[in-house]
N, C-alpha and C positions, 0 to 999 in steps of 0.2 A: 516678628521683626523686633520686638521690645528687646528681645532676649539677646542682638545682635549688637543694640548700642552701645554695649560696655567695649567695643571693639572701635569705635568713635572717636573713642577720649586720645588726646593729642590734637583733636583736629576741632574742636569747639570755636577756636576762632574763626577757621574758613568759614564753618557751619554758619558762623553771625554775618560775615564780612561778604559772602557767595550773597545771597537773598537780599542784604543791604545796599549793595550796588546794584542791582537789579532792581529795586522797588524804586532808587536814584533816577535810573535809565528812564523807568515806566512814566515816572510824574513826567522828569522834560519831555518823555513822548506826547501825554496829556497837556501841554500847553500847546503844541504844534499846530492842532486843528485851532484855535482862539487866534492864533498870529494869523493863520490864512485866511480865516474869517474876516480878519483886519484887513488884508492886503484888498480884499474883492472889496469889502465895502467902503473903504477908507482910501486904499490907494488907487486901484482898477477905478471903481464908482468915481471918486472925485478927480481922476485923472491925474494923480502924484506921483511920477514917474519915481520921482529919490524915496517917497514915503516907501513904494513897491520896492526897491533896492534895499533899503535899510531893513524892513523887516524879512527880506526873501535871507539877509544875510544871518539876524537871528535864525530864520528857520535851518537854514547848514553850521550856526554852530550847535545849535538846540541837538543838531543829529551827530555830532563831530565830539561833543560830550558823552551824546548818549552811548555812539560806541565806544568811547575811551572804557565808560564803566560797566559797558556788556563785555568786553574783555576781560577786563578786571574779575568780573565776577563769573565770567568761563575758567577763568585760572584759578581762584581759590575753588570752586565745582569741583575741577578738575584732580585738584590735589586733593580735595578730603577723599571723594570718591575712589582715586585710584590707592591713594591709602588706607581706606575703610577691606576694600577687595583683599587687598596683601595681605594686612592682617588675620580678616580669614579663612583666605585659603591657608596660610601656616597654622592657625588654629584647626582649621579641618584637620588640615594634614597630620598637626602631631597630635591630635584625636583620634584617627584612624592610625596610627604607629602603636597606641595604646590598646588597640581594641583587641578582644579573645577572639580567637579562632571561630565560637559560637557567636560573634555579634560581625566578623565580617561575613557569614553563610547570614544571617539574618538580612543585611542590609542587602547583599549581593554588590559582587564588584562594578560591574557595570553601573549601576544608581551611585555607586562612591563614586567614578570617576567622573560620572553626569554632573553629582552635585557640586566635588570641587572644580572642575572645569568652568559648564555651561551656566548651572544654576550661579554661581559666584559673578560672574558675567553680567546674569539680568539684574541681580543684587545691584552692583555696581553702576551703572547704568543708570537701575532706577533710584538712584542716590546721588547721583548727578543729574538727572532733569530734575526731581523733586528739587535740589537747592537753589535750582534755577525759574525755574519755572513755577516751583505751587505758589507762591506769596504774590510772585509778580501778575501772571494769570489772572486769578482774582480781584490784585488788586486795579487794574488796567480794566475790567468789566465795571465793578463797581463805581472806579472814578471815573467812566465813562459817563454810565448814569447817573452820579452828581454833577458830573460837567452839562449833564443835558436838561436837569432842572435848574438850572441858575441862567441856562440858557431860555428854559421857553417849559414851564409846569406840564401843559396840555400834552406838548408833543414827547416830554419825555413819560410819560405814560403808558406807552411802546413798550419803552425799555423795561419801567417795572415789570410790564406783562409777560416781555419776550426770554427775559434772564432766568424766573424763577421756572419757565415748561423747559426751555434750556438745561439746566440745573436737575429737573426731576427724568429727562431720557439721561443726560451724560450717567448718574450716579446709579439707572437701573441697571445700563448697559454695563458697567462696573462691575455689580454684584454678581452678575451675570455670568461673567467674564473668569472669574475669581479661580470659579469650582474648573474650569475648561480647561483652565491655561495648568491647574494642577494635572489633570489627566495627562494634559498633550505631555506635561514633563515625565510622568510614568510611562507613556507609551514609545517616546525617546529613549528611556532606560530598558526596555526591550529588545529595540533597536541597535543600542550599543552594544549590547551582549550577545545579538545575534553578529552583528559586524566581527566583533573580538573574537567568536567561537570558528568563523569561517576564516580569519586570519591565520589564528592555531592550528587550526585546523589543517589548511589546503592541501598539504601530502598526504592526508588520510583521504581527502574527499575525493582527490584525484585516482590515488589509488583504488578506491572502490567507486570511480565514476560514476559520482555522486551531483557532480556539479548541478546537472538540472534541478534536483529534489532540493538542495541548496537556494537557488534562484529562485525557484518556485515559493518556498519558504521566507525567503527575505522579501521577495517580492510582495508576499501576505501580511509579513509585517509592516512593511513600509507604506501600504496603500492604507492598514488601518489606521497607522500616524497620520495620512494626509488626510484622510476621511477625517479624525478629529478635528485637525487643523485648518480642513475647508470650514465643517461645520462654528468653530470659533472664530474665523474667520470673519462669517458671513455675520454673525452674531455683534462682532466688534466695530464691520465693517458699517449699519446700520448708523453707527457713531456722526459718520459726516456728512450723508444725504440727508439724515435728519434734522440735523442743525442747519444746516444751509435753506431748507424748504423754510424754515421756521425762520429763520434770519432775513431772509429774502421776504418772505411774505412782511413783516415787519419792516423793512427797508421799503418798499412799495406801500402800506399803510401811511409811515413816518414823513415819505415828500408825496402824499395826498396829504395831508393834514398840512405840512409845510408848506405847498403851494398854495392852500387856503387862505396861510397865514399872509405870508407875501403879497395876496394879491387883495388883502384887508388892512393891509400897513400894521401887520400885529408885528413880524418877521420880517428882518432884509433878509438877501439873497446866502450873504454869507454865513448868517446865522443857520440856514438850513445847510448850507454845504459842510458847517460844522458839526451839526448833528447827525449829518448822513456820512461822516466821518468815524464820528464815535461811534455809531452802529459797526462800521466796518472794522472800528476794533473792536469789538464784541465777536464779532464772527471771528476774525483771525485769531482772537486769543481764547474764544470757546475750542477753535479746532487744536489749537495749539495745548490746551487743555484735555481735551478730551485723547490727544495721543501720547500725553502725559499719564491721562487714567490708564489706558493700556499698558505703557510702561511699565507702571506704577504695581498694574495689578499682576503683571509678569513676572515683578517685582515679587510682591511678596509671596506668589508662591513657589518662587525659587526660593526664599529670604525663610520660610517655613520648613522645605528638605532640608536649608543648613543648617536651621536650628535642632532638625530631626538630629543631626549627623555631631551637630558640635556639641550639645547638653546630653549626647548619648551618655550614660557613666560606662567612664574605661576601669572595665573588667581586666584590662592586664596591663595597669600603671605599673609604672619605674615605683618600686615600694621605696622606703626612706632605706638606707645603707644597714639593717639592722645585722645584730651579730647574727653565726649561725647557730641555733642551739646544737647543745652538748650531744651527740652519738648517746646511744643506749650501750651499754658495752654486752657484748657479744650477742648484737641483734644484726640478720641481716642486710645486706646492703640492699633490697629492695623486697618489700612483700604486700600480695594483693591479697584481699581480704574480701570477698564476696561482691565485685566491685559490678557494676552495671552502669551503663551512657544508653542516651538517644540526645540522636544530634536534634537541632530546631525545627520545630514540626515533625519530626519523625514518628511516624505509625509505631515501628515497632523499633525496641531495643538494638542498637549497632552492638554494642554488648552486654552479657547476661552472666552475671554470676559468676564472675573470675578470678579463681584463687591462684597465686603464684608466690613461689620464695625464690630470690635470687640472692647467690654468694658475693662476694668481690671476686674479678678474673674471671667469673666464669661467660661460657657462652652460650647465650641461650637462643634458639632456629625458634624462628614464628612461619605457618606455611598453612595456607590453603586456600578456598578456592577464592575469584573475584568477590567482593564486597561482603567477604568474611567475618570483617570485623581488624585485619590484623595493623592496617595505619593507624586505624584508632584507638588500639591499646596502644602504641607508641607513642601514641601521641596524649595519651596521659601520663607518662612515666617524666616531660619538661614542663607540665600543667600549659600544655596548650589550649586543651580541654581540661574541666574538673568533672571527675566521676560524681554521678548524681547521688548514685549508694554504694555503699561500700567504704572500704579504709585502704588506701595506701600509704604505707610508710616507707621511710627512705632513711636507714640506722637506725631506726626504732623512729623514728619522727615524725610523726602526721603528714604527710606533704603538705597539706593546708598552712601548719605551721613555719614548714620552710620559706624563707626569699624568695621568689623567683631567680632575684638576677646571682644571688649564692648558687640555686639549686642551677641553673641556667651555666651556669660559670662553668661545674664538672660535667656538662654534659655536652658531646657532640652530637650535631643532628647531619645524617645527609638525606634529605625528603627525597620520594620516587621522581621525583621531577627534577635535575639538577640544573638550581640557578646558579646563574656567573653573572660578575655585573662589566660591564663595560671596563677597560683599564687595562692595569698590568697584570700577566700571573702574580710578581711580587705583590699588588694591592690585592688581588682579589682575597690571595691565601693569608695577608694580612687580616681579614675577617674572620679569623679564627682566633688570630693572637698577635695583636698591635704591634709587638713585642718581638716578633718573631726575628730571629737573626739569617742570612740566608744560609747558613749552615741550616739549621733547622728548616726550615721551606725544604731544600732540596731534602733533606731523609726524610720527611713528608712526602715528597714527590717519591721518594725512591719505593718508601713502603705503599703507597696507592698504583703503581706501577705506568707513573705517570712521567719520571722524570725523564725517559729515553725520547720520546716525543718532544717533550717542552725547550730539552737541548738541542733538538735541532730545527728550533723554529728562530726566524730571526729574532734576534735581542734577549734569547731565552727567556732568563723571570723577566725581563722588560720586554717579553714581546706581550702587543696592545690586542686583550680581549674585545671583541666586537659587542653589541648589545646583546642579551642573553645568552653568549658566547656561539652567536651566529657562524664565525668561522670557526667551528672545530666541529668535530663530528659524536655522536651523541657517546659512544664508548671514553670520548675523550674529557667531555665533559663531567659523564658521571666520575672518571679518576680523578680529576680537578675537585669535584666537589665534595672526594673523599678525603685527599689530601688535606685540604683547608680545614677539615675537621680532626682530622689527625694534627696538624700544625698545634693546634690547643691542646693537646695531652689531655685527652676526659680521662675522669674516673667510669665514666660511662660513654658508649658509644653505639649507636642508634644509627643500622643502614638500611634504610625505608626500600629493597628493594634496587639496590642502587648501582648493581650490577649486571643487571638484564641488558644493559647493551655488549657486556664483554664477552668473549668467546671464551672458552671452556680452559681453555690452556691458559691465559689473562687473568681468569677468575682462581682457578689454583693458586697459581702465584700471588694476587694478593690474599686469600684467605692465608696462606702462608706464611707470608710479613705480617698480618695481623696478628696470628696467630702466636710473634717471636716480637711482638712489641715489648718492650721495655717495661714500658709503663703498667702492664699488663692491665689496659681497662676491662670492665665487664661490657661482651659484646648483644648486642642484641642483633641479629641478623633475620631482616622479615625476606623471602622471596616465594617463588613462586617455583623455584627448579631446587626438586631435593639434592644434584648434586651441590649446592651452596652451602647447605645447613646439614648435612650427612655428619658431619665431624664436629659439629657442637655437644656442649657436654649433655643439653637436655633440647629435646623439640618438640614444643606446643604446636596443635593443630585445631586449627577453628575453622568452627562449621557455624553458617550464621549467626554470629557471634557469640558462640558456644565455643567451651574445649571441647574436644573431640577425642583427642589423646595428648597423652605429654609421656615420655621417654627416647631413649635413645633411638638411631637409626634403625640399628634391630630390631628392636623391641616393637618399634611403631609397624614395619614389615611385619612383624609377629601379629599384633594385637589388635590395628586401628586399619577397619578397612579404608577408608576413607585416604589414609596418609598410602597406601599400598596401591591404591588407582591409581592416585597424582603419581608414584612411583613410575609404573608400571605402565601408563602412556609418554613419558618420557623415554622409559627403557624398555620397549616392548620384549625385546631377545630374554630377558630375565624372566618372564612370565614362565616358560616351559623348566627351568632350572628352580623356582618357590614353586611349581604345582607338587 
């Protein structure tokens, strides 16, 4: 929680002013029991009908104050708190904007969205009863107990006894509490990941009527959440039948000894009504305490994943605007040099030992089988990833040594998955290039083979993308998501795959325009159908994150069994014509 305060600052005054009228509130509440005392034994007792009037009317302004500055100090509460939250969830957030590719797989998405969400929530929360309640709580206990020795030594001897076993269940139940409420927050982030995976999910799960094994599953998750959350439940729950037996039992001690007194002329009547008052704030403000501590302790082990999430070091900060260094002269545009990754936790290597030299303009086919290795060499070539061994350069230049947001600048990505955000085509294809004029967008659109579709949608580039571009269809998407990389004119261009929803006659025709770009970027084209990559100058083939082979079409038919299966269940009719 320390590590969260510097998030605070701006709000130092609430912090003083929240607890200040609240400790206000708490004294006038402590004189209230003394005025009643007054009314029974002074007014009632001697039959002074105005003396009863006059102090009944203290006792409604004594309340009429008190809540002017329990408002008051709900409202400064309220603002540091709801400003302390804001703060860091934007801190979160542009913490996780910074993060590498290896530290969002490390944290998992579901525990990020837990932690800015839910945990930010308990944070806030417990920073809003804390400014309210720690100081006042205590101090309303304690001035209780000094109000009940100035009233009567003997009988407040109760209280000394009753507050400090009080004191020693609330703060076990606490520590208790601590380690639980961490768990139940992991076993939530489970939970959301399971929710999220059957939302993405549901046309796969439908389609392989799945659903039961689904429910069955979720079902398993969610009974072990409640199971923790009965079991801390029950743990937290111990909080107010304890207190209460213990209070109670002291409140029945407290007017035996008071009736003793009364009936010895030690004690009037009112002085015990006034002690059997301040007991009863003892109780109200122990429970009022004690569901503070659970807050409190909700609190910080939310206030703990933020810290996990906020003092993460981001691995892929905005670096300072640095120049780019000088090209090597006549080194190629990109070369791997024995390069090898394992992702976080990985058993074994996603890649091993990968040497490549690539020209400018050329095009180079990645292809083989599922979890190959072939996203994750792409995904070193923008330092999404940084290869653990090995050397990549990019014009003779360390990648290490390049910018990101330089090296980032020439390079197009479109990932196997194509996102679209909510908006216009003109905004969305804007995420290539701020800049972009709508002349430009549409030969964009025209060379991704996207722009016959987007003409006939209403408002064209202003017709409005749904969330993850929900209304369009997935062919349509991945053209959209190719376009907006095209819009930027890479010197490199990276398509993760990104044409597995087009039909064969669709895919021609954009390998085509890519092919008669201008700009002639160097393409990298990953798929999984050799007619895509047939016509690149060279085609790597990886086999668990090995090459396999690298040459032409032919060649690889020639030489590389492996690239001749993938062929060859594609195309089965060619089998009898290469025997």
């Amino acid at each position: 929680m320390k590590k969260l305060f510097v998030y605070m600052k701006g709000y130092r005054t609430e912090c003083v002013l929240a607890p200040l009228f609240k400790l206000i509130e708490a004294l006038l509440e402590l004189f209230v029991p003394i005025l009643v005392a007054d009314i029974i034994d002074l007014g009632i007792g001697a039959g002074d009908r105005s003396f009863i009037i006059r102090y009944s009317i203290y006792v409604a302004l004594l309340g009429l104050l008190g809540l002017l500055f329990s408002v008051t100090a709900q409202y400064f509460s309220a603002k540091a708190a709801i400003g302390f939250a804001s703060r860091l969830r934007l801190a979160a957030f542009s913490r996780v904007q910074d993060f590498s590719y290896s530290q969002i797989d490390a944290f998992g998405t579901p525990s990020i969205i837990t932690r800015i969400t839910g945990d930010i929530d308990r944070v806030q929360s417990g920073v809003n009863m804390t400014l309210r309640l720690f100081l006042r709580s205590p101090f309303v206990v304690f001035g209780s107990v000094i109000a009940a020795f100035l009233i009567d030594t003997k009988s407040a001897l109760v209280f000394a006894g009753t507050v400090p076993l009080l004191s020693i269940i609330v703060f076990g139940i606490m520590v208790a509490g601590i380690r639980l409420f961490k768990a139940v927050q992991g076993k939530l982030d489970k939970l959301t990941k399971a929710t999220g995976d059957n939302l993405r999910g549901a046309r796969v799960i439908r389609a392989f009527r799945n659903e039961d094994k689904e429910v069955r599953d979720f079902s398993a998750t969610a009974e072990a959440l409640a199971k923790l959350q009965k079991f801390t439940g029950r743990i937290t729950a111990l909080l107010t039948p304890s207190t209460y037996i213990i209070i109670n039992f002291a409140t029945i001690l407290l007017i035996y000894i008071g009736a003793l007194k009364v009936d010895g002329g030690e004690l009037s009547q009112g002085e015990v009504v006034a002690l059997y008052n301040y007991m009863a704030k003892i109780l109200v403000e122990l429970i009022k305490l004690a569901d503070l501590i659970i807050t409190m302790t909700k609190a910080a082990a939310s206030a703990t994943r933020t810290a996990e999430l906020i003092t993460a070091p981001a691995e892929d900060s905005h670096e300072p605007d640095k120049a780019m260094p000088a090209p090597v002269e006549g080194a190629p545009l990109l070369t791997m040099e024995d390069v090898s990754f394992t992702y976080h936790d990985g058993a074994e290597p996603a890649l091993s030992h990968i040497n490549l030299t690539v020209q400018p303009g050329s095009r180079i086919g990645i292809i083989g089988g599922t979890g190959s290795g072939k996203t994750t060499l792409v995904n070193l070539i923008p330092r999404f990833y940084e290869a653990q061994e090995g050397k990549i350069c990019y014009h003779g230049i360390p990648l290490s040594d390049v910018p990101k947001s330089r090296l980032r600048s020439r390079i197009g990505v479109v990932p196997q998955k194509a996102v679209l955000f909510s908006g216009t085509v003109r905004e969305n294809m804007k995420w290539g290039n701020a800049d972009a004029t709508d002349e430009e967008i549409r030969a964009a659109l025209q060379n991704a083979q996207a722009l016959d579709f987007v003409q006939e949608k209403e408002g064209a580039l202003d017709f409005v993308i749904s969330e993850n571009g929900g209304n369009l269809s997935g062919g349509q998407k991945q053209r959209l998501a190719i376009a907006r990389a095209l819009v930027k004119k890479p010197e490199i261009l990276i398509l993760d795959d990104s044409s597995s929803a087009l039909d064969y006659a669709t895919d021609y025709r954009l390998r085509t325009a890519l092919a008669a770009l201008p700009e002639n970027p160097c393409i990298f084209m990953v798929s999984q159908r050799t007619v895509s990559v047939k016509d690149c100058d060279r085609i790597l083939v990886l086999d668990d994150g090995q090459v396999a082979g690298c040459g032409t079409h032919e060649q690889l038919l020639a030489s590389c069994d492996i690239y001749r299966q993938i062929h060859l269940s594609q195309y089965p009719d060619e089998e009898a014509a290469m025997a």
